[in-house]
FIGU-519404 format. One record per atom (N, C-alpha, C): residue in one letter; x negated, y, z negated. Coordinates in pm, 1 decimal, padded with zeros to 6 digits, always signed. Last residue first. Example, Ala and Ser with C-alpha at 12.3 -4.5 7.8 and 13.67 -1.06 7.14 Angstrom:
! FIGU-519404
[s [-01285.0 -00225.0 -00708.0]] [s [-01367.0 -00106.0 -00714.0]] [s [-01290.0 +00003.0 -00787.0]] [a [-01319.0 -00569.0 -00780.0]] [a [-01230.0 -00450.0 -00780.0]] [a [-01320.0 -00330.0 -00780.0]] 
! end
This chain:
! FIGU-519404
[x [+04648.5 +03533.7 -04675.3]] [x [+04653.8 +03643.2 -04765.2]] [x [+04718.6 +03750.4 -04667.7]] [x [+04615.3 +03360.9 -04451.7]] [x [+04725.6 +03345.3 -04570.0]] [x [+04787.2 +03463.8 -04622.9]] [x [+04362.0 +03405.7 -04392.5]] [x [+04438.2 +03423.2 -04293.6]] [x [+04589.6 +03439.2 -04400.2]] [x [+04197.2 +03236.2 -04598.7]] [x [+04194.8 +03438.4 -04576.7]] [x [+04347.9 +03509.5 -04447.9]] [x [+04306.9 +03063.4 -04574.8]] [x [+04335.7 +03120.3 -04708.4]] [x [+04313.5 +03269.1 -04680.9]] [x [+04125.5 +02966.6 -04353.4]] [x [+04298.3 +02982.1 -04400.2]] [x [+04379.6 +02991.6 -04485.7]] [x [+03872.4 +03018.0 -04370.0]] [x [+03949.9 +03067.2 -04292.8]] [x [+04066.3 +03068.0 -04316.4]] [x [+03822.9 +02768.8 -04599.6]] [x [+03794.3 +02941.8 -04628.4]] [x [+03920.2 +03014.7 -04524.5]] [x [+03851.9 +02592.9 -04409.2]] [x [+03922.8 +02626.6 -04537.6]] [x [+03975.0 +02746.2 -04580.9]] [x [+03664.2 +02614.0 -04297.1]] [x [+03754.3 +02627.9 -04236.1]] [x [+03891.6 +02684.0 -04266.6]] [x [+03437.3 +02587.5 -04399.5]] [x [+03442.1 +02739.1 -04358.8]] [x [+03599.8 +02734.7 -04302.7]] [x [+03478.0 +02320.2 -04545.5]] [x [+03510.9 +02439.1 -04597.0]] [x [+03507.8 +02556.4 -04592.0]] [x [+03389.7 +02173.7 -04283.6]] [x [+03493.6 +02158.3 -04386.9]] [x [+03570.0 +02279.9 -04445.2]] [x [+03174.5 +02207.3 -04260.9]] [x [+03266.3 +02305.9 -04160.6]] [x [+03361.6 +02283.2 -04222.1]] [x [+03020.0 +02070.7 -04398.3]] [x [+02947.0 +02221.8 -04417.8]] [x [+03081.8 +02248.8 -04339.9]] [x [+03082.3 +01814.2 -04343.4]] [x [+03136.5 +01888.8 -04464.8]] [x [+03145.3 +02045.9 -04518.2]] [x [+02999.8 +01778.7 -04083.9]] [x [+03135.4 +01781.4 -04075.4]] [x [+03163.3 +01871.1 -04227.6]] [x [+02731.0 +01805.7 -04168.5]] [x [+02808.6 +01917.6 -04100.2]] [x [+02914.8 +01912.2 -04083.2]] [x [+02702.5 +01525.4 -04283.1]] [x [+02671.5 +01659.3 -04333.3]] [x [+02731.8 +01757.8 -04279.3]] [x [+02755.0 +01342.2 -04116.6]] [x [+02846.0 +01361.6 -04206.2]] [x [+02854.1 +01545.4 -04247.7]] [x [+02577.6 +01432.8 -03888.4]] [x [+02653.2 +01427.0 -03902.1]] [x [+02826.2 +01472.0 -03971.5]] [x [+02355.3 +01316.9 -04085.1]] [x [+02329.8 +01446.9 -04054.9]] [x [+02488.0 +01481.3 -03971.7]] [x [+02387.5 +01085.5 -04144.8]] [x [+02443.4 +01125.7 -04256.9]] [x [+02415.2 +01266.1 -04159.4]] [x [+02400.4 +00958.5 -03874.7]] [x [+02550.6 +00950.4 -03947.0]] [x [+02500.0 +01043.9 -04039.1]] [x [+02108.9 +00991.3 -03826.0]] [x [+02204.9 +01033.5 -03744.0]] [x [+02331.7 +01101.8 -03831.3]] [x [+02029.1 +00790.6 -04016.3]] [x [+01980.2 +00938.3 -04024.5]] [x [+02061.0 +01040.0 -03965.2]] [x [+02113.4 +00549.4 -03917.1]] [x [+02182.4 +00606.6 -04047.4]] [x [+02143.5 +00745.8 -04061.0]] [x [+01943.6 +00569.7 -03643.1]] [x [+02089.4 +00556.6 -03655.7]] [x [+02155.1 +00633.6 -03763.0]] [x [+01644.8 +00805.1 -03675.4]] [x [+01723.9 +00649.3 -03612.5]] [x [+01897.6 +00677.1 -03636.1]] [x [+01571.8 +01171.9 -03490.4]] [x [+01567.6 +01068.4 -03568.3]] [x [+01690.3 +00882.7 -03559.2]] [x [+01304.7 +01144.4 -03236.5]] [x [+01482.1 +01147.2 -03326.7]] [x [+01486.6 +01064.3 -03433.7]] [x [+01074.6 +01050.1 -03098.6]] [x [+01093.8 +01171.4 -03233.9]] [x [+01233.8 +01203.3 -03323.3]] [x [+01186.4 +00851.6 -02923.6]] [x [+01095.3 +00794.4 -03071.9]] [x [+01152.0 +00930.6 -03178.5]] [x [+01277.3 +00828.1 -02681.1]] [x [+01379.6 +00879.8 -02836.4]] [x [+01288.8 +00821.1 -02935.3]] [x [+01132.9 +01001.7 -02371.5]] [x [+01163.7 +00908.0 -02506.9]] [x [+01260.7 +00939.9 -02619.6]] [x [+01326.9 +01172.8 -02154.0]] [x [+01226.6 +01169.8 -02253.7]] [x [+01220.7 +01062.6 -02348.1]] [x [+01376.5 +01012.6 -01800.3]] [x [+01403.2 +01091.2 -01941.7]] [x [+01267.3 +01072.1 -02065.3]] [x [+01192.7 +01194.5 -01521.0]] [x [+01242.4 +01107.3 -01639.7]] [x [+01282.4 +01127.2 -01715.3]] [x [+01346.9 +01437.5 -01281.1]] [x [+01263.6 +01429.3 -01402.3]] [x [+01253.2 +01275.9 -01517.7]] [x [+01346.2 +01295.8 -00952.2]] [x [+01378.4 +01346.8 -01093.8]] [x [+01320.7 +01357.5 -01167.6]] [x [+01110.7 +01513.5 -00726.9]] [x [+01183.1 +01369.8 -00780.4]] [x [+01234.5 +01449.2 -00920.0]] [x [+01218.8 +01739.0 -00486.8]] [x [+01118.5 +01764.2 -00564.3]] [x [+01155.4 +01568.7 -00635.9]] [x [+01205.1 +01587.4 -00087.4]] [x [+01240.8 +01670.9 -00210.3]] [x [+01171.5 +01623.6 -00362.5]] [x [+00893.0 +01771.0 +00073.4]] [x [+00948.7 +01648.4 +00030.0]] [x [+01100.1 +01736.1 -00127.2]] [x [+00758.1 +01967.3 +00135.4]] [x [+00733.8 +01931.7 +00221.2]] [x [+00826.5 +01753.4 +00201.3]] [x [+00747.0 +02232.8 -00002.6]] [x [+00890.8 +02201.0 +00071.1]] [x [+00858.8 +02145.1 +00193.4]] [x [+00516.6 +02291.9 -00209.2]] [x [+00509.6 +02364.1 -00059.0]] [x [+00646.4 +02265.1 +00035.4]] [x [+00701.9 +02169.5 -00427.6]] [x [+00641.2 +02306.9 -00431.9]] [x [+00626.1 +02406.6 -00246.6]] [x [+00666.4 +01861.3 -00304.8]] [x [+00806.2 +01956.4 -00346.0]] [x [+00757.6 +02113.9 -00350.0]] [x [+00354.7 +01838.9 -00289.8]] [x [+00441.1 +01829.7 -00203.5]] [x [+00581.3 +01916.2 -00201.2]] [x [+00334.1 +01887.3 -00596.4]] [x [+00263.7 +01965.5 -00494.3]] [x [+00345.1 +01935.3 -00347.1]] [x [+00468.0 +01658.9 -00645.5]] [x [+00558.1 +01796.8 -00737.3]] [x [+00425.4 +01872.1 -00650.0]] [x [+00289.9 +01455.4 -00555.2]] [x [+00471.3 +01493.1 -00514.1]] [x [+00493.7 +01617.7 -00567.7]] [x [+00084.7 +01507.7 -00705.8]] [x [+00103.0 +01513.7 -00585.5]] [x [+00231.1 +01515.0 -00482.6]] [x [+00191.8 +01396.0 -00931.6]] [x [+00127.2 +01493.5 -00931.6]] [x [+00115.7 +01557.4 -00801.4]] [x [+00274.3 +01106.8 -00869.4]] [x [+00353.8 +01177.3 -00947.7]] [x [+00313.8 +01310.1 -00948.3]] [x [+00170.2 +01035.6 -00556.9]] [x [+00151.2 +00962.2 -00693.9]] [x [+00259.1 +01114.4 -00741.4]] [x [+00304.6 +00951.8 -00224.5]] [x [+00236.2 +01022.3 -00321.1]] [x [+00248.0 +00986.7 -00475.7]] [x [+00261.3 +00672.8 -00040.2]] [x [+00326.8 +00712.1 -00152.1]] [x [+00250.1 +00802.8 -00225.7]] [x [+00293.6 +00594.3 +00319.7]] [x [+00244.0 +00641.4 +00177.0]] [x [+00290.4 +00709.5 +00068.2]] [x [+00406.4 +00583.5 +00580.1]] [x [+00462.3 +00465.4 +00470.2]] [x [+00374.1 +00468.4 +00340.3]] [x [+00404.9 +00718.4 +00765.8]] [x [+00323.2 +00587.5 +00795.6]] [x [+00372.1 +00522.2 +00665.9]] [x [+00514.8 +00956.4 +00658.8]] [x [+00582.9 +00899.3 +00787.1]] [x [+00549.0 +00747.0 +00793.2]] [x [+00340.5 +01035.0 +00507.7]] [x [+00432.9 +01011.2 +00448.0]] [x [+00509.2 +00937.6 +00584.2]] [x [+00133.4 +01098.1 +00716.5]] [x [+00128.5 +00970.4 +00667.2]] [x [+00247.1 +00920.2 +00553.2]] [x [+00243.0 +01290.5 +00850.4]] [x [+00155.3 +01171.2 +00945.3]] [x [+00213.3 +01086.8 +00838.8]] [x [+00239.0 +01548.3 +00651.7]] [x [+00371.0 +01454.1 +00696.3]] [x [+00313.5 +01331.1 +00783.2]] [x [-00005.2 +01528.6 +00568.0]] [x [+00031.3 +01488.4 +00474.2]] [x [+00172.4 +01458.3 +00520.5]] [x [-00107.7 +01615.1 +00850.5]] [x [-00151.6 +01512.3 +00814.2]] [x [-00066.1 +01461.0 +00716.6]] [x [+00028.9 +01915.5 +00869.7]] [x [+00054.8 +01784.1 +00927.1]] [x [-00024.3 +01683.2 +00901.4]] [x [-00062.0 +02019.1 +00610.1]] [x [+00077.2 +01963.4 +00607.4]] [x [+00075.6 +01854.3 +00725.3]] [x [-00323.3 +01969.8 +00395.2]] [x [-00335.9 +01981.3 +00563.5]] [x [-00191.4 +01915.3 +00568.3]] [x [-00350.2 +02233.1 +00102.7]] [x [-00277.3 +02084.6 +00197.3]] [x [-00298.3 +02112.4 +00357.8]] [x [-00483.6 +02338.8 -00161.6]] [x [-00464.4 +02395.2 -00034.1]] [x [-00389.0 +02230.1 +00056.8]] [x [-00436.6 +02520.9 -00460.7]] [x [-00351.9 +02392.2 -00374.3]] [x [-00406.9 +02451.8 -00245.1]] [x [-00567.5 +02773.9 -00500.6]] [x [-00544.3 +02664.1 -00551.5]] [x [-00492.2 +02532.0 -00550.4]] [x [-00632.3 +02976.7 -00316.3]] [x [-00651.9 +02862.2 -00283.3]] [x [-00653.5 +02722.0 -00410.6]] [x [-00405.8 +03170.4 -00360.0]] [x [-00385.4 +03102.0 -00248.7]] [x [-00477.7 +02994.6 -00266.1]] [x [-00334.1 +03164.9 -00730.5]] [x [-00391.3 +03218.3 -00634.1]] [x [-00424.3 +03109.6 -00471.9]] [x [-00106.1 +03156.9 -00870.9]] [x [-00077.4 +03250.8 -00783.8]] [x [-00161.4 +03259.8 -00628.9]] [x [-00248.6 +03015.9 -01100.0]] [x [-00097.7 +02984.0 -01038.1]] [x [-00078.3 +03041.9 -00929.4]] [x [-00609.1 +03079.4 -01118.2]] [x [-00491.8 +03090.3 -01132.5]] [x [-00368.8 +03058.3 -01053.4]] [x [-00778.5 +02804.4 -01090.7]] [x [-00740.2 +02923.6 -01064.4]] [x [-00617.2 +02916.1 -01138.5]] [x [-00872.8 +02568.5 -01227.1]] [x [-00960.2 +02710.6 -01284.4]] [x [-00848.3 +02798.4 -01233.1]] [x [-00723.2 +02358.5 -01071.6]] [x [-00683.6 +02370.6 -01184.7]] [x [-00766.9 +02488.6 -01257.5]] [x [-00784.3 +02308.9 -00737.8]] [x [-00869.6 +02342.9 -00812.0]] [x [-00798.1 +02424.7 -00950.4]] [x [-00700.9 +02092.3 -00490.4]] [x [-00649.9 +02132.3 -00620.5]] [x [-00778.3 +02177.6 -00677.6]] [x [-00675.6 +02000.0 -00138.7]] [x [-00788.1 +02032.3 -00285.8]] [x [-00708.2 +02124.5 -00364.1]] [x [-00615.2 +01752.7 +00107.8]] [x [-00629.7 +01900.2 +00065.2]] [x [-00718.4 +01888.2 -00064.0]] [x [-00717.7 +01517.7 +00243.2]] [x [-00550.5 +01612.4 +00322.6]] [x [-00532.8 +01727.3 +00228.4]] [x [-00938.4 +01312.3 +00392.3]] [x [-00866.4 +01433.1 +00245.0]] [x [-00824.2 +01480.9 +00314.4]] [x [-00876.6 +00931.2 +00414.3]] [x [-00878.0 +01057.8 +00486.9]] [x [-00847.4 +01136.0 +00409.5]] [x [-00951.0 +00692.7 +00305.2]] [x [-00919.9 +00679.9 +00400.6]] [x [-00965.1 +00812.2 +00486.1]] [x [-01198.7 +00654.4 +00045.8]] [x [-01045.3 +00710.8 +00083.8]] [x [-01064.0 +00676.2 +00234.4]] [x [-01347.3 +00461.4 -00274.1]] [x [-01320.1 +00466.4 -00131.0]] [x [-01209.4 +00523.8 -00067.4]] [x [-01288.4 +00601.6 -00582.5]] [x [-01382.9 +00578.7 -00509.0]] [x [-01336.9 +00581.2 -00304.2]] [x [-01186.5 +00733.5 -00768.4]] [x [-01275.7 +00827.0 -00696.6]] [x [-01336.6 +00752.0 -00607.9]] [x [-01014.2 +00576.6 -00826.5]] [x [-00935.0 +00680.5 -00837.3]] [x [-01070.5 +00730.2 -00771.6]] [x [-01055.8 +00215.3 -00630.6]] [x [-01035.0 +00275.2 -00732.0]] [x [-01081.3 +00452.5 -00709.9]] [x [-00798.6 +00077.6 -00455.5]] [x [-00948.2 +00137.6 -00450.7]] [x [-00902.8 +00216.5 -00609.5]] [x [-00525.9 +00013.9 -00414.6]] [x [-00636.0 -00073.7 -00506.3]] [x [-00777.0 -00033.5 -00524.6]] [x [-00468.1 +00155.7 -00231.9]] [x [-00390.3 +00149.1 -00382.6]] [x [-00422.7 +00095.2 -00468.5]] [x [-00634.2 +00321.3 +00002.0]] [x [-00548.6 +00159.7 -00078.6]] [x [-00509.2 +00226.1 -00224.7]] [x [-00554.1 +00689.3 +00045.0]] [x [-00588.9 +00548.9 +00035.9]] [x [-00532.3 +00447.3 -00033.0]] [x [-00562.7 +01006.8 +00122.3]] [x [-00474.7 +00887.7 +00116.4]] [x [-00608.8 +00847.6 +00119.5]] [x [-00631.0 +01273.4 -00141.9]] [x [-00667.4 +01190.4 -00031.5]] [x [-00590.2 +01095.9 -00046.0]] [x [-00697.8 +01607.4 -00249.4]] [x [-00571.4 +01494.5 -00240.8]] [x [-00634.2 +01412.1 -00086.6]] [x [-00993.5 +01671.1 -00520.0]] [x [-00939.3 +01608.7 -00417.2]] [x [-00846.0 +01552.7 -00350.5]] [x [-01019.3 +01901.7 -00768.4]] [x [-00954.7 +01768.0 -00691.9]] [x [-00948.0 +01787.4 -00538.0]] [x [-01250.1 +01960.4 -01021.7]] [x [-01187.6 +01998.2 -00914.1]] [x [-01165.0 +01826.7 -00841.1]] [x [-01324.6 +02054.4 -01371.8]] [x [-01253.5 +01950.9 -01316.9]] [x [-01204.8 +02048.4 -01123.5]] [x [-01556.5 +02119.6 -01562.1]] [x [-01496.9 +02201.6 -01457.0]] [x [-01435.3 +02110.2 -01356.0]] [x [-01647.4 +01897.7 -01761.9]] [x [-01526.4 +01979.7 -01806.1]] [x [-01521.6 +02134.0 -01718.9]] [x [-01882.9 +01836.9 -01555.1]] [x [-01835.4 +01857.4 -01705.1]] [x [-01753.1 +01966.7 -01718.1]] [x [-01818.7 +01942.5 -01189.5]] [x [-01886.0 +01908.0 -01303.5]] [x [-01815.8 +01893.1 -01453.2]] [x [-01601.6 +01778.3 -00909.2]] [x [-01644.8 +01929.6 -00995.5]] [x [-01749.2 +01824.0 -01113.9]] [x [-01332.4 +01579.1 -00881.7]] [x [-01467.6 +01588.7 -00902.8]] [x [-01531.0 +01723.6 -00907.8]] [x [-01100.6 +01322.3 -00864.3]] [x [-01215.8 +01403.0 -00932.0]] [x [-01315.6 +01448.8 -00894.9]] [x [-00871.2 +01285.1 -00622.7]] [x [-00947.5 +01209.2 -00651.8]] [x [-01044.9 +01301.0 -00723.0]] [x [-00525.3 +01236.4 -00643.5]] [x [-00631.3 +01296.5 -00611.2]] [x [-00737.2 +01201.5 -00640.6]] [x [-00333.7 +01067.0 -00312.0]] [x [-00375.0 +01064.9 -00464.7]] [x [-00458.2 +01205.8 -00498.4]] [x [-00113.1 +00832.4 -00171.7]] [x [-00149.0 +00998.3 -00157.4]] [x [-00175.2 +01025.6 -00300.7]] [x [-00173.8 +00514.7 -00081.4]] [x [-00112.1 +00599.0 -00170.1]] [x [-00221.8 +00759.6 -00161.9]] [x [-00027.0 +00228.8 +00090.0]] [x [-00132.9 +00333.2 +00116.2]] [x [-00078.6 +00435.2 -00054.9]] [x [-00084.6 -00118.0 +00000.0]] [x [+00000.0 +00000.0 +00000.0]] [x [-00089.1 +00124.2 +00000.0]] 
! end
């Protein structure tokens, strides 16, 4: 399977990329097929050559049956060359579990309980 990737490289902790197709089994810097642009993460958001893409190549091979990786799609979507993918959902570790749920719950049913209360006694008067 072909796959649209980056690939590392710049010095110590000055990270620059490479987007290249290749196997899917090569490994992340090593053997590519062909580079179809460069990410350089220093610039700024704005600035033109921070993403640069060779579009017709990168449509060639989405055509040929390659899969951009997750990072490289949302660069694709950006320059409206694919649509953007969904977002996953988020895990539910940080929530809290079930009974934690119910009593938080309970709790606010009781806290409204008695604003409600309140309300119709004042209304009364």
């Amino acid at each position: 399977m072909l796959a649209i990737r980056m690939t590392r490289h710049g010095a110590k902790k000055r990270p620059f990329f490479h987007i290249v197709v290749a196997d899917s089994r090569s490994p992340r810097d090593g053997r590519f097929i062909e580079k179809l642009g460069t990410y350089n993460p220093l610039l700024p958001r704005e600035h033109a050559q921070r993403i640069t893409l060779d579009k017709e190549r990168i449509a060639h091979w989405l055509m040929v049956g390659a899969q951009p990786s997750d990072r490289v799609a949302k660069f694709l979507a950006q320059a409206e060359m694919m649509q953007p993918r969904e977002r996953r959902e988020q895990t539910k570790k940080p929530q809290p579990r079930a009974k934690a749920q119910e009593r938080l719950k309970a709790a606010a049913a009781a806290a409204a309980a008695p604003a409600e209360s309140g309300e119709k006694e004042a209304a009364a008067s």
